[in-house]
C-alpha positions as protocol buffer text, in pm:
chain_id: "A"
residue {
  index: 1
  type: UNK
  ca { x: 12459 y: 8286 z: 9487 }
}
residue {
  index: 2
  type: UNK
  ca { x: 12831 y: 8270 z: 9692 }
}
residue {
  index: 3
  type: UNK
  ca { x: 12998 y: 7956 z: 9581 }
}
residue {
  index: 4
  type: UNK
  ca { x: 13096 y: 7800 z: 9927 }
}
residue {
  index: 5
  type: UNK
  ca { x: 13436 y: 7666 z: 10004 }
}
residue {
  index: 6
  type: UNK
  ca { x: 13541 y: 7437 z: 10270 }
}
residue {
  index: 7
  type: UNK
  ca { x: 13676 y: 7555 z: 10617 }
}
residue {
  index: 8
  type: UNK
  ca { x: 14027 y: 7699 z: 10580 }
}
residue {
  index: 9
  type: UNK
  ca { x: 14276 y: 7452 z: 10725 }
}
residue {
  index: 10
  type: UNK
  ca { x: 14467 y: 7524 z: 11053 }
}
residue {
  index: 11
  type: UNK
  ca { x: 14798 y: 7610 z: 10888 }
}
residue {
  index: 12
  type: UNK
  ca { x: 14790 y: 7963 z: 10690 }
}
residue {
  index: 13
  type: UNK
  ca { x: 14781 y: 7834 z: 10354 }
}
residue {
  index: 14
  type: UNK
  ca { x: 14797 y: 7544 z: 10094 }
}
residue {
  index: 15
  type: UNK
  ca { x: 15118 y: 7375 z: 10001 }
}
residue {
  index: 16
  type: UNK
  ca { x: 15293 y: 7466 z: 9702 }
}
residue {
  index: 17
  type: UNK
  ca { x: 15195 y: 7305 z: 9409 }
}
residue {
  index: 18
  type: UNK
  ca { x: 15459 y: 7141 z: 9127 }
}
residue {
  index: 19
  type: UNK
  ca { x: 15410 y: 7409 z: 8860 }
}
residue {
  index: 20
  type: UNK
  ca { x: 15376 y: 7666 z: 9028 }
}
residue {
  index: 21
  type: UNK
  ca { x: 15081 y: 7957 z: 9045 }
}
residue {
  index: 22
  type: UNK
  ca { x: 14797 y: 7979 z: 9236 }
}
residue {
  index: 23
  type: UNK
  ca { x: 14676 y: 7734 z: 9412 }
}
residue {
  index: 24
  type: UNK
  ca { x: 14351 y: 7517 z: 9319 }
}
residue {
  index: 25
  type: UNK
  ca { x: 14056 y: 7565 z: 9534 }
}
residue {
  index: 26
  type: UNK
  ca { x: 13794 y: 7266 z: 9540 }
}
residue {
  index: 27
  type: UNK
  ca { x: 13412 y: 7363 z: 9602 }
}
residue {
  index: 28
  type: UNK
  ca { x: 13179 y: 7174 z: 9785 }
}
residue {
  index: 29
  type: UNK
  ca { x: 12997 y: 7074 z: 9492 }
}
residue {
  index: 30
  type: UNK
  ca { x: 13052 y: 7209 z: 9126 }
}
residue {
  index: 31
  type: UNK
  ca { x: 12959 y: 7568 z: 8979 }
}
residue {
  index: 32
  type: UNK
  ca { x: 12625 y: 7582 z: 8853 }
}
residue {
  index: 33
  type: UNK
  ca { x: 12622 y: 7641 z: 8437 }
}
residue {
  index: 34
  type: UNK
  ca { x: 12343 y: 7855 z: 8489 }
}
residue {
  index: 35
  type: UNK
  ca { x: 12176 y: 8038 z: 8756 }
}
residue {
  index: 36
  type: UNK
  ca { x: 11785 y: 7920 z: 8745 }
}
residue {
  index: 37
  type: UNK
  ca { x: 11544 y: 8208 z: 8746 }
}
residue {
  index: 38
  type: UNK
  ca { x: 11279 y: 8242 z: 9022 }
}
residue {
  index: 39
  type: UNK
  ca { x: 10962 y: 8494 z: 9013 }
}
residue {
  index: 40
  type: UNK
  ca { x: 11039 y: 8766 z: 9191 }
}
residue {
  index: 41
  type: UNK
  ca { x: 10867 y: 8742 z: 9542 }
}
residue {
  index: 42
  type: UNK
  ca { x: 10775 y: 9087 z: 9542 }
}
residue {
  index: 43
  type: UNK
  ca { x: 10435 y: 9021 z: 9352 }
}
residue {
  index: 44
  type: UNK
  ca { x: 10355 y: 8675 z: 9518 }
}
residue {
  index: 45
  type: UNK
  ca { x: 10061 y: 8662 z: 9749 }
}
residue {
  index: 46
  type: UNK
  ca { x: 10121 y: 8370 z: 9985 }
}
residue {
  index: 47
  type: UNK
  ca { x: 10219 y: 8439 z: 10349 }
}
residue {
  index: 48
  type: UNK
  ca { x: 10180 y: 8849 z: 10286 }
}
residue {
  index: 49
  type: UNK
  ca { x: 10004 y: 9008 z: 10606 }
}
residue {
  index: 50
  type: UNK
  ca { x: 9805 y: 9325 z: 10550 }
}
residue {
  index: 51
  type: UNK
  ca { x: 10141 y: 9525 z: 10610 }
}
residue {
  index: 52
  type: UNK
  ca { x: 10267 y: 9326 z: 10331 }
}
residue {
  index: 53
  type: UNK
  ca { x: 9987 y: 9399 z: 10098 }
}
residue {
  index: 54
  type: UNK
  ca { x: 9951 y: 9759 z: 10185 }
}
residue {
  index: 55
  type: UNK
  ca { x: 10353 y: 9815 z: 10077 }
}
residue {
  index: 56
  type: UNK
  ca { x: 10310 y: 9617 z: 9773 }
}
residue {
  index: 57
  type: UNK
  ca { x: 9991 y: 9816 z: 9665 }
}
residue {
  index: 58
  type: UNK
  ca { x: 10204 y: 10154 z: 9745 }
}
residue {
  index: 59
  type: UNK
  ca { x: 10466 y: 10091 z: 9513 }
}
residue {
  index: 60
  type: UNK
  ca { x: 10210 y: 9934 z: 9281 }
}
residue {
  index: 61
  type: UNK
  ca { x: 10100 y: 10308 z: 9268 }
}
residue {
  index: 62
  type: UNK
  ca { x: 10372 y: 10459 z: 9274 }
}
residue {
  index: 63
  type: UNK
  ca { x: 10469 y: 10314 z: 8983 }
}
residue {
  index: 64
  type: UNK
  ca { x: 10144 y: 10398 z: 8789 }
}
residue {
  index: 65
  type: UNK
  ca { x: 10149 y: 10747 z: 8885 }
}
residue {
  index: 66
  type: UNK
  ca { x: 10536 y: 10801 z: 8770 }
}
residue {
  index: 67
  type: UNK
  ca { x: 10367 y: 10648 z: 8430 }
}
residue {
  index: 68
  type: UNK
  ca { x: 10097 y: 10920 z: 8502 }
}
residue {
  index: 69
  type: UNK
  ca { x: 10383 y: 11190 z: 8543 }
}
residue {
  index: 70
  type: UNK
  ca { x: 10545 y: 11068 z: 8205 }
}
residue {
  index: 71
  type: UNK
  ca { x: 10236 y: 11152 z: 8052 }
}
residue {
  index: 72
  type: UNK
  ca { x: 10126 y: 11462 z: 8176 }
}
residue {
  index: 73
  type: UNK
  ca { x: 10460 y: 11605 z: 8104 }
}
residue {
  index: 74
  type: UNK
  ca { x: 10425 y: 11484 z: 7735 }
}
residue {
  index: 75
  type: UNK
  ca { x: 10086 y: 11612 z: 7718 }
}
residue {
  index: 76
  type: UNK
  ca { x: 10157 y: 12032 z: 7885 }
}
residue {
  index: 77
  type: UNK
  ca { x: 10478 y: 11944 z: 7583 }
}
residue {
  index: 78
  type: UNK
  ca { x: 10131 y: 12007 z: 7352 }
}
residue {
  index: 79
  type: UNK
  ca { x: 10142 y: 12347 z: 7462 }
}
residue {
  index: 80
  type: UNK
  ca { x: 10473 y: 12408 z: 7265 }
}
residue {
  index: 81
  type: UNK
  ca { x: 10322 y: 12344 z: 6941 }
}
residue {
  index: 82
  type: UNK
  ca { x: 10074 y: 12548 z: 6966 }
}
residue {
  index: 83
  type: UNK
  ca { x: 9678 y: 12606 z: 7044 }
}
residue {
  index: 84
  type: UNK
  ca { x: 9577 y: 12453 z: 6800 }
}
residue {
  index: 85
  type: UNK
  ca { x: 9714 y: 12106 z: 6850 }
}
residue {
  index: 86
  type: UNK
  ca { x: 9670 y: 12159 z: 7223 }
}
residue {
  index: 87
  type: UNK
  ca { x: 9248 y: 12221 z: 7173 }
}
residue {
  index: 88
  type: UNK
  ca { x: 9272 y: 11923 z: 6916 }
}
residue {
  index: 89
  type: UNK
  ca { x: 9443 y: 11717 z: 7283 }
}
residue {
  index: 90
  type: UNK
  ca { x: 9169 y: 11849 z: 7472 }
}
residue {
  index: 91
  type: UNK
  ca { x: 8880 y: 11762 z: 7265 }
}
residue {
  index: 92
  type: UNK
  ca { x: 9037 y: 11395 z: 7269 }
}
residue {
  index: 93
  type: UNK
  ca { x: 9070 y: 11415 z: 7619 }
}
residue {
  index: 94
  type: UNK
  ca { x: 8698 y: 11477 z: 7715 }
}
residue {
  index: 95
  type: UNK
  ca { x: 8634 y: 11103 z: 7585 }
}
residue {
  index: 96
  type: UNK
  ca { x: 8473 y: 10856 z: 7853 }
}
residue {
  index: 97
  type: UNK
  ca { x: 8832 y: 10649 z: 7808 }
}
residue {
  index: 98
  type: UNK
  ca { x: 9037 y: 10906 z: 7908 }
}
residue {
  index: 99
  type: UNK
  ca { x: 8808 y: 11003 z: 8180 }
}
residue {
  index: 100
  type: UNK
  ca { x: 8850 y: 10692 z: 8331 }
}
residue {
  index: 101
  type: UNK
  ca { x: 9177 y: 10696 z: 8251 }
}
residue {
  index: 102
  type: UNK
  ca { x: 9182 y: 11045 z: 8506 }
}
residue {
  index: 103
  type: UNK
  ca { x: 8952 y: 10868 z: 8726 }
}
residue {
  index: 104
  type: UNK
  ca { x: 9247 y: 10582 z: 8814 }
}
residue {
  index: 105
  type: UNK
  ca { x: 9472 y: 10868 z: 8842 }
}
residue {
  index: 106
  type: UNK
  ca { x: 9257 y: 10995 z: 9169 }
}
residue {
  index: 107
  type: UNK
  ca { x: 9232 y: 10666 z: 9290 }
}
residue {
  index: 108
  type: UNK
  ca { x: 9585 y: 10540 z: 9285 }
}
residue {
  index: 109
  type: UNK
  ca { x: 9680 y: 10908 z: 9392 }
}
residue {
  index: 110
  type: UNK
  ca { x: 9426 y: 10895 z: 9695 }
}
residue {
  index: 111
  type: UNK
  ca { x: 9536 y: 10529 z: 9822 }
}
residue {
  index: 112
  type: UNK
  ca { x: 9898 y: 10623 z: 9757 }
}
residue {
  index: 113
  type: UNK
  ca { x: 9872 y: 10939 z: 9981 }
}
residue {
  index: 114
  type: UNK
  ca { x: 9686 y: 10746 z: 10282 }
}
residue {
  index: 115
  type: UNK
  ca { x: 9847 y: 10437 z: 10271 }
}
residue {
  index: 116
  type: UNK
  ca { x: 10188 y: 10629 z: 10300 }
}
residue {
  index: 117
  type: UNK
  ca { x: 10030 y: 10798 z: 10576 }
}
residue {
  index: 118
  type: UNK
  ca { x: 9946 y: 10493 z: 10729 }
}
residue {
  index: 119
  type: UNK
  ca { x: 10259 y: 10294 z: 10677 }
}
residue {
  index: 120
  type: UNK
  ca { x: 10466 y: 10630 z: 10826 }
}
residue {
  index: 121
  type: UNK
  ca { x: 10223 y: 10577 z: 11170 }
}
residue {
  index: 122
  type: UNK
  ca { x: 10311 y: 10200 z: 11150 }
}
residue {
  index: 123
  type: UNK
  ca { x: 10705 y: 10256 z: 11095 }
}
residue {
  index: 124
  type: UNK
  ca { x: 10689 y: 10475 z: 11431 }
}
residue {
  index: 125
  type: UNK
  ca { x: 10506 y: 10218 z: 11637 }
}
residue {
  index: 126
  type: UNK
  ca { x: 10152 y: 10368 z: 11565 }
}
residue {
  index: 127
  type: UNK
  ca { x: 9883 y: 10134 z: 11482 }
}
residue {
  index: 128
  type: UNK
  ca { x: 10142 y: 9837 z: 11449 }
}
residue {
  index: 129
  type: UNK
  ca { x: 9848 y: 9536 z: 11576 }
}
residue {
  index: 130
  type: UNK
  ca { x: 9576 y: 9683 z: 11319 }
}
residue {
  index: 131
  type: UNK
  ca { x: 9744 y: 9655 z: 11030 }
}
residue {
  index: 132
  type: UNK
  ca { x: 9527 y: 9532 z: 10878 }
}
residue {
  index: 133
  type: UNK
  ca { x: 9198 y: 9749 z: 10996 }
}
residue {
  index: 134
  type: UNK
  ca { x: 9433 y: 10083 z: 10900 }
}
residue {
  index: 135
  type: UNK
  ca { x: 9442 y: 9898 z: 10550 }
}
residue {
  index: 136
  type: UNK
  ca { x: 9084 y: 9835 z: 10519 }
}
residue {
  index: 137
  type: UNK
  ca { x: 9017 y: 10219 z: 10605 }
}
residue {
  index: 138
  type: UNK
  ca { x: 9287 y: 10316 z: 10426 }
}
residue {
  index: 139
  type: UNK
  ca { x: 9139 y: 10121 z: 10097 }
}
residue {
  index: 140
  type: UNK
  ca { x: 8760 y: 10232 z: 10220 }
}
residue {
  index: 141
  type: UNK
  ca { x: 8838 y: 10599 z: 10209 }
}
residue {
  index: 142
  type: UNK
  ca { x: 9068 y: 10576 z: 9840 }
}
residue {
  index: 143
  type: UNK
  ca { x: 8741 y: 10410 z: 9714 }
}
residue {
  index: 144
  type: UNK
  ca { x: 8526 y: 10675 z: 9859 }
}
residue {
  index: 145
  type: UNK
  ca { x: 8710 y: 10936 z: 9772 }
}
residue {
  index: 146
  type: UNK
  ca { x: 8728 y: 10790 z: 9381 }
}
residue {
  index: 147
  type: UNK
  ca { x: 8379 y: 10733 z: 9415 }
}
residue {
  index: 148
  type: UNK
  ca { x: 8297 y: 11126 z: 9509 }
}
residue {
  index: 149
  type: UNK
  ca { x: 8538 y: 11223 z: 9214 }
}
residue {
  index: 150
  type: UNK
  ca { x: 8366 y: 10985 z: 8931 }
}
residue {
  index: 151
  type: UNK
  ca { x: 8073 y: 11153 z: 9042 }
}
residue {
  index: 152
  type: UNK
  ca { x: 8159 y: 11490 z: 8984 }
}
residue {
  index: 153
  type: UNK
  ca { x: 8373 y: 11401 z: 8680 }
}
residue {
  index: 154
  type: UNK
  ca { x: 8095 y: 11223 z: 8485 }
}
residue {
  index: 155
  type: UNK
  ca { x: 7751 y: 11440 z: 8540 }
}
residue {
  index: 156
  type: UNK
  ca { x: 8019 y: 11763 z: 8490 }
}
residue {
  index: 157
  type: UNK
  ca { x: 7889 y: 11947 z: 8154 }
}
């Protein structure tokens, strides 16, 4: 936060002072010891319209699928040490955890792909009064679309 200083005074300057150096500048009220720490407002949910929520659920998934990206690199790494260890991955990846773990992959992929879509046609003037409807579609077809996947992934042999 800018410490504020009063009004500079109609001549160009301060007057000397007896010792010499710079001169003192008085504050408004004191320097705070210690800057208090607020929540940051980018997570709180009062007074967010459905614009608001959309863009916070975007980067909400963006941020899971860079984990995502971390992990899939880490897991074709397997590859390097060999067949072996890589089959040993893959039997440990057919589990009903990691699954689902796959399953929130689609989902936050799905909603992160339409909901740019939809905040691009709202950042050009498209859409810009249903907001909120364009969310609710938006979140209707993600859910769909996970739904169709968890389908296929769970009843596959």
């Amino acid at each position: 936060m800018p410490l504020q200083r009063r009004p500079r005074l109609a001549h160009h300057g301060f007057a000397p002072q007896r010792g010499g150096g710079a001169p003192e500048i008085r504050l408004w009220r004191p320097p705070m010891k210690e800057t208090p720490k607020r929540p940051s407002l980018w997570f709180t949910p009062r007074g967010r319209q459905a614009g608001g929520w959309g863009f916070m659920l975007n980067r909400l998934s963006a941020l899971g699928l860079s984990v995502y990206l971390y992990l899939h690199l880490h897991t074709l790494g397997k590859l390097a040490e060999g067949p072996q260890v890589f089959d040993a991955f893959i039997a440990t990846a057919k589990s009903p955890a990691f699954i689902l773990g796959e399953l929130l992959v689609i989902g936050a992929a799905l909603f992160h792909g339409l909901n740019g879509l939809r905040i691009a046609l709202t950042s050009f003037g498209i859409g810009v009064p249903r907001q909120k409807q364009m969310l609710y579609l938006v979140l209707a077809l993600s859910a769909l679309g996970t739904l169709i996947f968890a389908v296929r992934m769970f009843t596959a042999t």
